[in-house]
VMD Tcl script that draws the C-alpha trace (Angstrom):
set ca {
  {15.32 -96.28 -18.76}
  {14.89 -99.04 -16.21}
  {12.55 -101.91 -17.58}
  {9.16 -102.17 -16.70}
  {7.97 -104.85 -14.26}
  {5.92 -107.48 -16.21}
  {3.57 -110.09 -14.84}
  {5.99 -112.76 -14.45}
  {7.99 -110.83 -12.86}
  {5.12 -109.73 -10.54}
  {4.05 -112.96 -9.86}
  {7.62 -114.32 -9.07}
  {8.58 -111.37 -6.41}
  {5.19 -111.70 -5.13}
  {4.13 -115.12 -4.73}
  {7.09 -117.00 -5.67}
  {5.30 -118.45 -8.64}
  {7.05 -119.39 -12.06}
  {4.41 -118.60 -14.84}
  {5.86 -118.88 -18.36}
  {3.79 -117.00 -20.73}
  {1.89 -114.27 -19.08}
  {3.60 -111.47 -20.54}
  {1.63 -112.30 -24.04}
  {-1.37 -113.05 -22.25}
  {-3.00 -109.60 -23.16}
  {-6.57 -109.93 -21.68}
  {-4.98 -111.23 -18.10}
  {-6.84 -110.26 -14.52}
  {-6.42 -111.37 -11.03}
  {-7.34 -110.25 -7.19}
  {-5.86 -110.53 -4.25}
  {-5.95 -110.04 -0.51}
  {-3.20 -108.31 0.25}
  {-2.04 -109.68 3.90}
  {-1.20 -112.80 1.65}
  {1.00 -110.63 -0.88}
  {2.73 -108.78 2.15}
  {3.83 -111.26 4.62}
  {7.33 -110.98 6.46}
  {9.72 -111.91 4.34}
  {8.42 -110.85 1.36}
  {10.73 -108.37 -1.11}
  {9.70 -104.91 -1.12}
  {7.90 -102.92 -3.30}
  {10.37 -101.74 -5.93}
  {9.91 -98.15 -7.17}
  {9.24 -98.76 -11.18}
  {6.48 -99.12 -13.82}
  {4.66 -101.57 -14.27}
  {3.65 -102.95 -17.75}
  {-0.11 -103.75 -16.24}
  {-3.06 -101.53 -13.91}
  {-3.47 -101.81 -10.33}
  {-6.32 -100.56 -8.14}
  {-5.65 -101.61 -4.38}
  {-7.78 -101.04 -1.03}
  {-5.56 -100.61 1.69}
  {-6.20 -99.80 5.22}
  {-3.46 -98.87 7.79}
  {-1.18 -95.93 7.69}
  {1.38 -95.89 4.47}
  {3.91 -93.56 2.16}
  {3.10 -93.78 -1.32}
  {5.94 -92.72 -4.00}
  {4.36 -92.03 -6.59}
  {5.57 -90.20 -9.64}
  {7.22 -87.53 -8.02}
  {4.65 -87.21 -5.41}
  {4.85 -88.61 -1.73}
  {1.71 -89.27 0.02}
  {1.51 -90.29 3.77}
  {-2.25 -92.21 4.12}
  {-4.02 -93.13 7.43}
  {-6.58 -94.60 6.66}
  {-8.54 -96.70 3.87}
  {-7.77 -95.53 0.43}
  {-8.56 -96.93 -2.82}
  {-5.59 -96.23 -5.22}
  {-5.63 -96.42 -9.18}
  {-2.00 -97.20 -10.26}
  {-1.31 -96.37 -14.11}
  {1.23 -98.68 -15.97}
  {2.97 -95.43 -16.87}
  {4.14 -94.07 -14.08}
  {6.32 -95.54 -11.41}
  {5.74 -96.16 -7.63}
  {5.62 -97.85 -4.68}
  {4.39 -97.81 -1.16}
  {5.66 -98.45 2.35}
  {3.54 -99.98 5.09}
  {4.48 -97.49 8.43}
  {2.44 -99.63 10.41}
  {2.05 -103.75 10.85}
  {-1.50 -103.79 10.69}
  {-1.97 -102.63 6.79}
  {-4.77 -104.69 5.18}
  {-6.53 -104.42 2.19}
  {-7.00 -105.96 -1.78}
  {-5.92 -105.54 -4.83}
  {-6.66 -106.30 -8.31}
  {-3.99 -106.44 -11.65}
  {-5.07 -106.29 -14.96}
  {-3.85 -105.33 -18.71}
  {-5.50 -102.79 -21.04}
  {-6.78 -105.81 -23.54}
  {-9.38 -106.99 -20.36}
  {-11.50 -104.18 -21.04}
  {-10.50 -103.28 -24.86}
  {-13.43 -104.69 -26.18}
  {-15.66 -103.51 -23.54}
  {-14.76 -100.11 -22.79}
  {-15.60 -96.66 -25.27}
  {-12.24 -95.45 -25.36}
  {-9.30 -96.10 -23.16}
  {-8.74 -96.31 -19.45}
  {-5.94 -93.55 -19.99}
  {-8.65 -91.56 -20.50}
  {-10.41 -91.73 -16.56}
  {-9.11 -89.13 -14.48}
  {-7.42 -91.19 -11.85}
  {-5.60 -93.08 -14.85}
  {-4.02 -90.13 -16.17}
  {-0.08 -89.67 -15.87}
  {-0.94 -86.20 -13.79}
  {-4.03 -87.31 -11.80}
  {-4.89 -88.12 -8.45}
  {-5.01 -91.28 -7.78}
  {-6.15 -91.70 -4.26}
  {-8.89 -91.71 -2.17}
  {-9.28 -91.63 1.29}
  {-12.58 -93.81 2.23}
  {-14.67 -93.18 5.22}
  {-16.71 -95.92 6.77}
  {-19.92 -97.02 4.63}
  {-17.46 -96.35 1.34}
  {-14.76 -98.85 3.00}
  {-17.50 -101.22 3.62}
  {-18.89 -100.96 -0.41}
  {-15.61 -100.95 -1.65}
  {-14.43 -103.72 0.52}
  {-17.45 -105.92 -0.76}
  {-16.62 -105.26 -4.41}
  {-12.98 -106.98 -4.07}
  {-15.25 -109.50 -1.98}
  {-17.24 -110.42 -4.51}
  {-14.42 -110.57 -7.64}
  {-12.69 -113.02 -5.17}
  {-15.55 -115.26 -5.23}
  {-15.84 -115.44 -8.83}
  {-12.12 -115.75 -9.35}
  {-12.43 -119.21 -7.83}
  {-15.73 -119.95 -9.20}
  {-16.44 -122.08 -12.48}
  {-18.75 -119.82 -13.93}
  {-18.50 -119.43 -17.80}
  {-19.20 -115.84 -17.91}
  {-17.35 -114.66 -14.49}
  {-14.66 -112.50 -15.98}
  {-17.93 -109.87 -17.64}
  {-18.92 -109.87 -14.33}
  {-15.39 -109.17 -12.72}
  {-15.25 -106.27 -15.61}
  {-18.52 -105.33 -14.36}
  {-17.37 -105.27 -10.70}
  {-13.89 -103.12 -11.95}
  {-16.33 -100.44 -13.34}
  {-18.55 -100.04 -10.81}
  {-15.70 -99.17 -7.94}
  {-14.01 -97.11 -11.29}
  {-17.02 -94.77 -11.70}
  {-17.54 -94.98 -7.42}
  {-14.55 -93.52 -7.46}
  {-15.44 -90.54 -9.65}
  {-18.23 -89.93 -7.63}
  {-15.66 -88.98 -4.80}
  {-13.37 -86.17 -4.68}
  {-9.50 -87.34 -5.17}
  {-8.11 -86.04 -1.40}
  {-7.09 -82.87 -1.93}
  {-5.04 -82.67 1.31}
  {-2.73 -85.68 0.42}
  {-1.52 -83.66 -2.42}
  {-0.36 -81.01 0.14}
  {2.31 -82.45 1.10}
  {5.86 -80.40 0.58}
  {6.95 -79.06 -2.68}
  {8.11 -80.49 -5.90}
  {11.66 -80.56 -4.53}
  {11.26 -82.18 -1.30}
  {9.35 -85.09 -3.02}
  {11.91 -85.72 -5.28}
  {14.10 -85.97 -2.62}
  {11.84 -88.02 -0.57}
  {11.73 -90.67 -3.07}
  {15.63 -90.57 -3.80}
  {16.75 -91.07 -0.23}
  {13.87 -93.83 -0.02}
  {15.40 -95.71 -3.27}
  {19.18 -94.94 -2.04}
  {18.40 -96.52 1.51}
  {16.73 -99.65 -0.03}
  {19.89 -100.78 -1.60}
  {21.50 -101.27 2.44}
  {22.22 -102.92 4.28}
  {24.98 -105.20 2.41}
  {24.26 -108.56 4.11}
  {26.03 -111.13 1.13}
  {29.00 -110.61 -0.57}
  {27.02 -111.62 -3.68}
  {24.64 -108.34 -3.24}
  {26.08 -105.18 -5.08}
  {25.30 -101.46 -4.94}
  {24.04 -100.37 -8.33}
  {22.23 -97.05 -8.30}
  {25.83 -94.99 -8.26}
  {25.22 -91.68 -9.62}
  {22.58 -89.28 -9.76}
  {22.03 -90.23 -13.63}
  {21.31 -93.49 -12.55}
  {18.98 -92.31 -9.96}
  {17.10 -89.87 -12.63}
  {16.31 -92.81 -15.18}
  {14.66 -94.36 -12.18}
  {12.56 -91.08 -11.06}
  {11.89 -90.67 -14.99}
  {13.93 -87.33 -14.69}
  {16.42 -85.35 -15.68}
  {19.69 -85.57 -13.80}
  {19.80 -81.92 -13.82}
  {16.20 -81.66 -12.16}
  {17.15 -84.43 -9.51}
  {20.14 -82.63 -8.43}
  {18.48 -79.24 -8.35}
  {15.97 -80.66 -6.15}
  {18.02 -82.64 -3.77}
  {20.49 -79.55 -3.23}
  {17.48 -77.11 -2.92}
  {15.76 -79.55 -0.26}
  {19.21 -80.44 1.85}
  {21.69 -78.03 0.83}
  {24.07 -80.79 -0.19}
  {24.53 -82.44 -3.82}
  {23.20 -85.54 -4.76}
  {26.55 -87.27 -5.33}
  {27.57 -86.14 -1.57}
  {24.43 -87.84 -0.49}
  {25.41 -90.99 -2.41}
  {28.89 -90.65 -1.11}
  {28.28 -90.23 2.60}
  {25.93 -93.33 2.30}
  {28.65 -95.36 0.65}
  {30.85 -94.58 3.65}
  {28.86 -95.08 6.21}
  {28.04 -98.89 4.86}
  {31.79 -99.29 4.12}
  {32.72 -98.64 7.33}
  {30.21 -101.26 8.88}
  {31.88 -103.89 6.60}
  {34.87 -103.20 7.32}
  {34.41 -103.35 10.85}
  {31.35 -106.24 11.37}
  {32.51 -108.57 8.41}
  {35.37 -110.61 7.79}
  {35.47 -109.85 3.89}
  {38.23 -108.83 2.12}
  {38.97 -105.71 0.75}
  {38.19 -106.88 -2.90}
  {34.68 -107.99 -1.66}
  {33.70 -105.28 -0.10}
  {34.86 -103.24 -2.60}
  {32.46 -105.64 -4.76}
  {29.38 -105.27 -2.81}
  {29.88 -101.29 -3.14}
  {29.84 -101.18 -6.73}
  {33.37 -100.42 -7.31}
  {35.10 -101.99 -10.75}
  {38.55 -102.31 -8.96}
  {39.48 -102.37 -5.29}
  {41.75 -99.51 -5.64}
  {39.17 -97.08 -6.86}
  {37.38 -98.04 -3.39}
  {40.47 -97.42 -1.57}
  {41.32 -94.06 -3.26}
  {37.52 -93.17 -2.59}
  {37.74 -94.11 1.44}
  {40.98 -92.43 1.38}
  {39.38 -89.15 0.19}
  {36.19 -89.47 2.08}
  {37.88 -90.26 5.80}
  {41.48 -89.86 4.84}
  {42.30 -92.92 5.85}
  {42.92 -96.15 3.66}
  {40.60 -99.01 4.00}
  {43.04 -101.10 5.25}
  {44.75 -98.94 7.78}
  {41.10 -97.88 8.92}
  {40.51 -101.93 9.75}
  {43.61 -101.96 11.66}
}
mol new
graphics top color blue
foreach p $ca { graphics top sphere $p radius 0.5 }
foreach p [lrange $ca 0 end-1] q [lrange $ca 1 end] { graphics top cylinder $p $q radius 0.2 }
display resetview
């Protein structure tokens, strides 16, 4: 099982902030505008849990992976992320704007009856988006307003009203219907598959001989998608009519063959970069892929 993303982690992809500490901070919270978060340059989103909640406003048009579930959103949507279960998203257009607010379990644990694993859009097979129209945007949007004001403020008593703030877009929210149609999409299968080409293609290009390949197999694939291996490659080949280790294979060639022709590295670094523990298993994989050897192919 891949590890979870804590929130030094978060805040060290993100904002390129060292904070020592965090991760035994249990009662943390913070908001954010998320143009700041997103700016060109910034790492993507990686598809995996997270070890704190998430609710974001986002307008623009955007894939979430979530789960095994791929939603396409145009739009402003409000989104309730569970530490639980993995995802990302993917901006498909250069105007996405929005907030977003992070926060552990402890914040509310002495404020809330129960658990927030027990609200609907918090629970590992809810729905967790919905799609705004224009006077909801504009509440919703004043909410995050207003808990960015008092994030920056000195008031003593500013994180009851922040918790305040969280509840009342949590129970605006359930006054809404989750959007049925996002969860339309395709079948089972073809999300699966969605969300394993997405996290195979995010691992190219190989700009740096330092960068390396490491989601190899489908089993390594599987721990990512919190699956079965069996159920990822029964999906994949159901969806595309080809295996999942073809798919991984093809896509190994196809970046080994811009190395080899648009770099300078040696064989033993490319082999490197692709994962490989010895350059000879690379060649005798090229070899059986293209039947040609590495070298020869160069030539």
């Amino acid at each position: 099982m891949e590890p979870l993303e804590t929130l030094e982690d978060f805040y060290d992809r993100k904002l390129n902030q060292k904070r020592e500490g965090l991760n035994t901070v249990l009662g943390h919270f913070n908001v954010f505008r998320l143009e700041d978060c997103n700016a060109p340059g910034k790492p993507p989103v990686q598809y995996t849990r997270r070890d704190f909640y998430k609710i974001s406003f986002m307008r623009g048009r955007h894939l979430y992976h979530y789960g095994d579930k791929t939603l396409e959103v145009d739009g402003t949507t409000l989104l309730f992320f569970n530490p639980q279960v993995p995802y990302t998203f993917e901006p498909l257009t250069e105007d996405v704007t929005g907030y977003f607010c992070i926060f552990k379990d402890a914040f509310f644990a002495e404020h809330l009856r129960g658990s927030l694993k027990d609200l609907p859009m918090y629970a590992v097979n809810g729905k967790p988006a919905y799609v705004l129209d224009q006077q909801q945007e504009k509440n919703f949007s004043q909410i995050f307003e207003k808990m960015l004001d008092e994030i920056n403020s000195d008031y003593a008593f500013k994180f009851d009203l922040i918790r305040n703030y969280i509840m009342e877009m949590i129970h605006g929210a359930l006054k809404l219907q989750p959007t049925e149609n996002l969860y339309q999409h395709t079948d089972a299968n073809a999300r699966i598959t969605a969300v394993f080409n997405e996290l195979l293609e995010r691992q190219f290009p190989i700009e740096t001989r330092s960068q390396q390949f490491s989601l190899r197999s489908a089993k390594d694939f599987a721990e990512k998608l919190n699956i079965h291996p069996n159920h990822l490659n029964r999906a994949v080949k159901t969806t595309t009519g080809k295996t999942t280790t073809l798919h991984i294979a093809q896509r190994l060639v196809t970046e080994a063959i811009a190395l080899l022709k648009h770099t300078d590295w040696n064989i033993s670094e490319i082999s490197y970069t692709l994962g490989f523990e010895q350059p000879a298993h690379f060649s005798n994989f090229f070899k059986k892929q293209t039947k040609i050897a590495p070298r020869a192919y160069r030539n």
